[in-house]
C-alpha distance (Angstrom), angle and dihedral (degrees) to the residues before:
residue distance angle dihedral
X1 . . .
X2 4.22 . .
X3 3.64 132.1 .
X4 3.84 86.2 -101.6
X5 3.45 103.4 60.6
X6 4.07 93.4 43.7
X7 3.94 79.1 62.0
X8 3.77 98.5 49.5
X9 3.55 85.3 54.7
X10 3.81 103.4 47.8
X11 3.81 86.2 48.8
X12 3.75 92.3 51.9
X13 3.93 93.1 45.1
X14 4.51 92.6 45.0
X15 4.10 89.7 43.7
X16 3.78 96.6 36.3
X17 3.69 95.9 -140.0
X18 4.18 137.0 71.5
X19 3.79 80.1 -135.6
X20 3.82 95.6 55.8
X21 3.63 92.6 36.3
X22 3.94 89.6 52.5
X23 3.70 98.8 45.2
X24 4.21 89.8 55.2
X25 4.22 88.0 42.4
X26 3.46 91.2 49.3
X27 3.73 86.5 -127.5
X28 4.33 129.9 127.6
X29 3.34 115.6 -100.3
X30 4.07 88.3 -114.5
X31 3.79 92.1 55.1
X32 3.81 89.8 55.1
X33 3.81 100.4 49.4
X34 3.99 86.4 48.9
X35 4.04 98.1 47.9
X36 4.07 80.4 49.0
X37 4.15 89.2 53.7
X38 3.23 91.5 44.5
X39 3.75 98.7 50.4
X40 4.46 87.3 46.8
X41 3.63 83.0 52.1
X42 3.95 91.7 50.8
X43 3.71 98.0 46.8
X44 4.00 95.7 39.0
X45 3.79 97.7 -123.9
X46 3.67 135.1 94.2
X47 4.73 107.2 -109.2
X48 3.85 90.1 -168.5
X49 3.94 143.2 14.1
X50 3.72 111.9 -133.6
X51 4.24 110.4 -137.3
X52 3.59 115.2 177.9
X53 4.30 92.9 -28.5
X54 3.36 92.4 -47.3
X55 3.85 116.6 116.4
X56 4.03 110.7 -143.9
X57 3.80 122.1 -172.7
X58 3.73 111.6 -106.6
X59 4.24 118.5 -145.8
X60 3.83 91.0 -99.1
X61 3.67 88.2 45.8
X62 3.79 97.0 56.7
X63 3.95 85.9 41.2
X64 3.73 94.2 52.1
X65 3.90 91.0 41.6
X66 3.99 92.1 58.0
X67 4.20 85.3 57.8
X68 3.99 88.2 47.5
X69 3.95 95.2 59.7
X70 3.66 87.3 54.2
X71 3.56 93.1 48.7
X72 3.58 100.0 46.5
X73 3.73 88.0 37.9
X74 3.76 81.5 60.6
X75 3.51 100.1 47.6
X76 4.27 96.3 41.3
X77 4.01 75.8 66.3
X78 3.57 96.2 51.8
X79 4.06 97.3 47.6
X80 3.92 80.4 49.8
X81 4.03 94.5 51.7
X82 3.68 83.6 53.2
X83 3.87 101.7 51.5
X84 3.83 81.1 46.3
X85 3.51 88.3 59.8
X86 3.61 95.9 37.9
X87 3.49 95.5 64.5
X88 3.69 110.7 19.8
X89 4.13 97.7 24.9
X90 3.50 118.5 -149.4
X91 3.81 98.2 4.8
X92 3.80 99.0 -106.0
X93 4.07 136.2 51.3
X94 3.36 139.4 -150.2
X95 3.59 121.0 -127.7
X96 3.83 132.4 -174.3
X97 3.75 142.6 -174.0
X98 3.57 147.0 176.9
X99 4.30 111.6 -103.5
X100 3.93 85.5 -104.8
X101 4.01 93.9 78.8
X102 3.85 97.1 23.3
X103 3.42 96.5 98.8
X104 3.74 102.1 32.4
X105 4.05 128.4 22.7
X106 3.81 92.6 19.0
X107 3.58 104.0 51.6
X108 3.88 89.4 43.8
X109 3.98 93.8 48.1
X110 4.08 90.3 46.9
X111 4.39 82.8 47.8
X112 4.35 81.4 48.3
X113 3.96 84.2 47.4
X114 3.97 95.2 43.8
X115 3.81 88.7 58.6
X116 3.59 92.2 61.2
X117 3.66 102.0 40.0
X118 3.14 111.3 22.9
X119 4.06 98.5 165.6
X120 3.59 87.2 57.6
X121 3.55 115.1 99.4
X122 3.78 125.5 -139.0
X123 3.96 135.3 -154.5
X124 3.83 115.3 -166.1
X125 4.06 109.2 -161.0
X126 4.03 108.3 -175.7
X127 3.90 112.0 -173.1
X128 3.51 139.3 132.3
X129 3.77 117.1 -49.2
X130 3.72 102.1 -112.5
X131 4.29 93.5 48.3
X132 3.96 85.1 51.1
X133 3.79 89.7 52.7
X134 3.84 94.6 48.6
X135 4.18 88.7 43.2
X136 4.22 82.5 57.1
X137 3.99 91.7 48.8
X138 3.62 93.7 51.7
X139 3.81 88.3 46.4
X140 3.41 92.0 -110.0
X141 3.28 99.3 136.5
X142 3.98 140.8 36.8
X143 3.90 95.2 -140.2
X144 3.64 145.2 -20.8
X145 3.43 144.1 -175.9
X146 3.91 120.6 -139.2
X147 3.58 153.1 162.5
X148 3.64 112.7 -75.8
X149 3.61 99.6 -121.0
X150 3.76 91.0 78.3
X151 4.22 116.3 118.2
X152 3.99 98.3 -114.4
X153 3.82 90.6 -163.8
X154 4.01 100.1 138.0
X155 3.66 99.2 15.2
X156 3.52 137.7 82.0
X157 4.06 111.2 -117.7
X158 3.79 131.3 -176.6
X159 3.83 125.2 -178.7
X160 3.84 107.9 -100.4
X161 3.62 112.1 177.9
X162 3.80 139.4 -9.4
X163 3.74 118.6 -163.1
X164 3.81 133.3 -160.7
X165 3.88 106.0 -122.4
X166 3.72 120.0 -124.5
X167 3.84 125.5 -169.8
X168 3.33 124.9 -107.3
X169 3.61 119.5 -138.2
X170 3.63 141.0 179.2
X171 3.66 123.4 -110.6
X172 4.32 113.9 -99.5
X173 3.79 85.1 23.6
X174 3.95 120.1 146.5
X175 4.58 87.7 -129.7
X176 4.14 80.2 51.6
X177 3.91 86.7 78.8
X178 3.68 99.2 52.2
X179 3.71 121.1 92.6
X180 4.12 95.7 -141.2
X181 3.97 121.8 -5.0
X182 3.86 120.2 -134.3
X183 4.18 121.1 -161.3
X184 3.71 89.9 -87.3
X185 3.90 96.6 69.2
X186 3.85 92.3 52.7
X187 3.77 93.9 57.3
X188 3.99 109.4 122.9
X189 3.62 90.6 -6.6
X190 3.99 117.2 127.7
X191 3.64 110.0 -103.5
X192 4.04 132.2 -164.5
X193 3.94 101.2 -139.2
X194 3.66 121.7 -152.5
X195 4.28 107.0 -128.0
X196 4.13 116.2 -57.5
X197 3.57 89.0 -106.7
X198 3.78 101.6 53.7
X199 3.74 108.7 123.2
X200 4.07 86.4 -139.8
X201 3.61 90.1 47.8
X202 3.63 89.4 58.6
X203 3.53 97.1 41.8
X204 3.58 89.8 55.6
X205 4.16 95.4 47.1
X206 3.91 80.5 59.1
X207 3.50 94.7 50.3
X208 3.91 90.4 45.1
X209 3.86 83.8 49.1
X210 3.61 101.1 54.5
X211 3.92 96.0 54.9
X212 3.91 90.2 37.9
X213 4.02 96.9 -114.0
X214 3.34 117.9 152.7
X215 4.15 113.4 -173.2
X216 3.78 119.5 -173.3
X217 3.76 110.9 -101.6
X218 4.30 98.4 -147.7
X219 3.91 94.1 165.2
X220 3.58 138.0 13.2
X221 4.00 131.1 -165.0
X222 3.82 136.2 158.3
X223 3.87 102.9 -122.1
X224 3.77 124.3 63.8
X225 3.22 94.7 -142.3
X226 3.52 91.7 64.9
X227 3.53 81.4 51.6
X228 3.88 99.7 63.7
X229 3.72 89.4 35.0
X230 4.28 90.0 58.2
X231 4.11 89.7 37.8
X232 4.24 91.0 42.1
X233 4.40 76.7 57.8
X234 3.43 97.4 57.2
X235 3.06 102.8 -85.6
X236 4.31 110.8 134.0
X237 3.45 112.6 -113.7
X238 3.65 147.7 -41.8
X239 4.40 131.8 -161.3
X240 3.90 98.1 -119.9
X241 3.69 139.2 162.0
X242 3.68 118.7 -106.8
X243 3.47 94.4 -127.8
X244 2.96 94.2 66.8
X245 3.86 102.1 39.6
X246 3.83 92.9 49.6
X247 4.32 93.0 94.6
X248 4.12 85.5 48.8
X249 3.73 95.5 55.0
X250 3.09 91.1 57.4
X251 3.62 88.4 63.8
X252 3.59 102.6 51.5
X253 4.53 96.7 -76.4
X254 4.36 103.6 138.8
X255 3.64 107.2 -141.1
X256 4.33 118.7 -168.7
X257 3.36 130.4 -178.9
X258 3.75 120.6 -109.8
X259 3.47 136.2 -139.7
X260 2.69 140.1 -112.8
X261 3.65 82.3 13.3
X262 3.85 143.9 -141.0
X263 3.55 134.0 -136.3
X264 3.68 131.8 -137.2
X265 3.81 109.2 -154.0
X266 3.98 130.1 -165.6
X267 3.51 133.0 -168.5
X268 4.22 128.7 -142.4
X269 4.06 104.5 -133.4
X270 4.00 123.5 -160.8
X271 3.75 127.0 174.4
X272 3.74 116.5 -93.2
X273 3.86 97.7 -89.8
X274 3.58 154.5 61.0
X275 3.88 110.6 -32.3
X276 3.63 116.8 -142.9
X277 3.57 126.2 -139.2
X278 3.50 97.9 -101.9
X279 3.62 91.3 54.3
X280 4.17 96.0 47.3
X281 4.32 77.2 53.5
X282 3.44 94.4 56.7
X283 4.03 90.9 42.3
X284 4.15 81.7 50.9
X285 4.06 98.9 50.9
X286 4.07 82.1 44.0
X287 3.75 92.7 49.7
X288 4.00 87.8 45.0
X289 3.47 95.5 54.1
X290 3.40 89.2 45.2
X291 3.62 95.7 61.7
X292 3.61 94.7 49.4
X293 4.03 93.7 50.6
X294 3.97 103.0 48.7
């Protein structure tokens, strides 16, 4: 008894004929009359009587047929657990991203995502951007998005966004009434720094450099939100990304434009192998959301 012959032999009993049942296989008519021998001889009981070329379901038959639609029913449900796999693996992914786009682009990419697959389950990990990157190595994670100082030794990174700073600046300040703020405005003035090794941080210390500013760095962190949240207190001013800023605006944070400008930049991380296709969805919504942010 094989898989293919328990087949022949539902088709015969649903269309009622080795004709019908042939024409929907794609099989002769021959080659379904012999896998349905073959399966009576298996099983040691007759499925049909033959009268006059017609082929009539005997008792056993009908008995044995009721088992078969649970079986197959059973199996149909298997073939689909593996195309499930197949193309979205284990039926969830794990997703992580630095605190910059937790609150913002990721959320509303993984709500883009939901839409689609809604049976698929998601896990959102936000931590610094050198943790996420070591999480992705050990195949931790599906996909990430971080900073792009991270080593990408043993992962696959692709640029993901690059941002125009703004600065940050704390409402009744004296910056608050210019319309964009070039290097010479932040000389001496108390500055919250993003972390030392913040490629935007350095950037801007080279930009701060070449026209001989020197602003007072009072606090430093390694999220910008933290950032707007310390400048939003009182606090001076702080390089961000606008991104990030957007939800403190709202609540009274200034943001201008600076020039000449600098850029933060982020990087999308997978695992070193084959993505599947719910992970190149979740890089889409990302990438979507992207495009409508920046």
């Amino acid at each position: 008894m094989d898989v293919r012959q328990i087949e022949t032999y539902q088709a015969v009993m649903t269309y009622g004929t080795a004709s019908k049942a042939a024409e929907v296989l794609g099989m002769s008519q021959p080659a379904v009359s012999k896998a349905i021998m073959t399966l009576e001889r298996s099983i040691g009981f007759k499925l049909f009587d033959r009268e006059k070329g017609r082929m009539i379901p005997s008792a056993e038959g009908q008995l044995f047929f009721r088992e078969v639609q649970t079986s197959l029913a059973g199996l149909a449900k298997l073939r689909s657990a593996a195309a499930r796999i197949r193309d979205y693996g284990s039926g969830d992914i794990r997703v992580a991203c630095l605190s910059a786009f937790s609150t913002n682009l990721v959320p509303r990419a993984i709500a883009r995502f939901h839409k689609r697959h809604p049976n698929i389950a998601v896990s959102l990990h936000v931590a610094a951007s050198s943790s996420i990157r070591d999480m992705v190595a050990a195949n931790q994670l599906d996909i990430a998005v971080t900073a792009d100082e991270v080593d990408t030794t043993g992962v696959e990174a692709v640029p993901f966004a690059e941002i125009q700073a703004a600065l940050a600046i704390a409402p009744g300040h004296r910056l608050a009434k210019k319309a964009e703020i070039v290097p010479a405005d932040l000389d001496k003035v108390e500055l919250v720094a993003l972390a030392p090794e913040d490629t935007t941080r350095h950037e801007s210390e080279a930009m701060f450099a070449q026209f001989g500013v020197q602003p007072k760095i009072i606090v430093e962190t390694a999220y910008a939100s933290t950032v707007c949240a310390l400048v939003l207190a009182g606090l001076d001013c702080g390089i961000v990304d606008p991104i990030t800023a957007a939800g403190y605006v709202e609540r009274g944070l200034i943001l201008r434009p600076m020039r000449p400008s600098v850029s933060f930049r982020t990087l999308m991380l997978f695992p070193p192998q084959k993505k599947s296709k719910i992970v190149l969805d979740m890089a889409s919504a990302l990438n979507a959301e992207r495009k409508l942010a920046v």
